[in-house]
C-alpha positions in Angstrom: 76.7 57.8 61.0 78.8 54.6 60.1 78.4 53.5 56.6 81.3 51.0 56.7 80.3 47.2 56.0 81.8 44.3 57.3 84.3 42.3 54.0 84.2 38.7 53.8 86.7 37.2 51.8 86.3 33.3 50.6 89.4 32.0 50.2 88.3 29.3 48.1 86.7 30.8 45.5 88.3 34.1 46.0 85.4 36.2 46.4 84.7 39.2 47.9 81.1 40.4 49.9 80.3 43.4 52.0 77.5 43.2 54.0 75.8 45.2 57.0 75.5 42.5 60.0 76.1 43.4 63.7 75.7 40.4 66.2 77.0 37.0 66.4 79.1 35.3 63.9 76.6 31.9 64.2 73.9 34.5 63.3 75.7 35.7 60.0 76.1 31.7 59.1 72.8 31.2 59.3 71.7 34.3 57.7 74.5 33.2 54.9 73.5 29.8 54.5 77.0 28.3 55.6 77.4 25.3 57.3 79.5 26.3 60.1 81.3 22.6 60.3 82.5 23.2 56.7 84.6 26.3 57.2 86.7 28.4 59.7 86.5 32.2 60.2 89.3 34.4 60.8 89.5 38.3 62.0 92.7 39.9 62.7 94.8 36.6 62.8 92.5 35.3 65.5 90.1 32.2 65.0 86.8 33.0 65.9 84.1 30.8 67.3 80.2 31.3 66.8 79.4 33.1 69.5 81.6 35.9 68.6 80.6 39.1 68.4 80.8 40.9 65.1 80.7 44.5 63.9 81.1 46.2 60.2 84.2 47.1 60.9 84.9 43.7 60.3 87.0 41.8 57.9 86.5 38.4 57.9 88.5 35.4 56.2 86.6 32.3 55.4 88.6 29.2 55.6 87.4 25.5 54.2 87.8 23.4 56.7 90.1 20.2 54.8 89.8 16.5 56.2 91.1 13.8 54.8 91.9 9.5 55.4 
């Protein structure tokens, strides 16, 4: 039995969440309540796009996405 959880860091705020989530990282933003157009998610130096699969083995970085004139 695996009772690892997936860690979510938010870099903005500096916080920390583990979670159990399996499927696909659009379904965790959802299930999060996070605009995916306001951030960018990181695992293992990689970017990651919202059909990615995720696992709890996971550790995720969340990014905020900066725009500027």
């Amino acid at each position: 039995m695996n009772l690892k959880k997936m860690e979510i860091y938010f870099t903005r705020t500096k916080d920390k969440k583990e979670i159990d989530f399996r499927g696909r990282l659009e379904e965790l933003l959802k299930k999060e309540g996070i605009n995916p157009a306001t951030i960018i998610i990181v695992r293992e130096n990689t970017v990651l796009t919202l059909d990615s699969k995720l696992s709890n083995n996971d550790r995720l970085i969340v990014l905020p996405v900066i725009s500027g004139g």
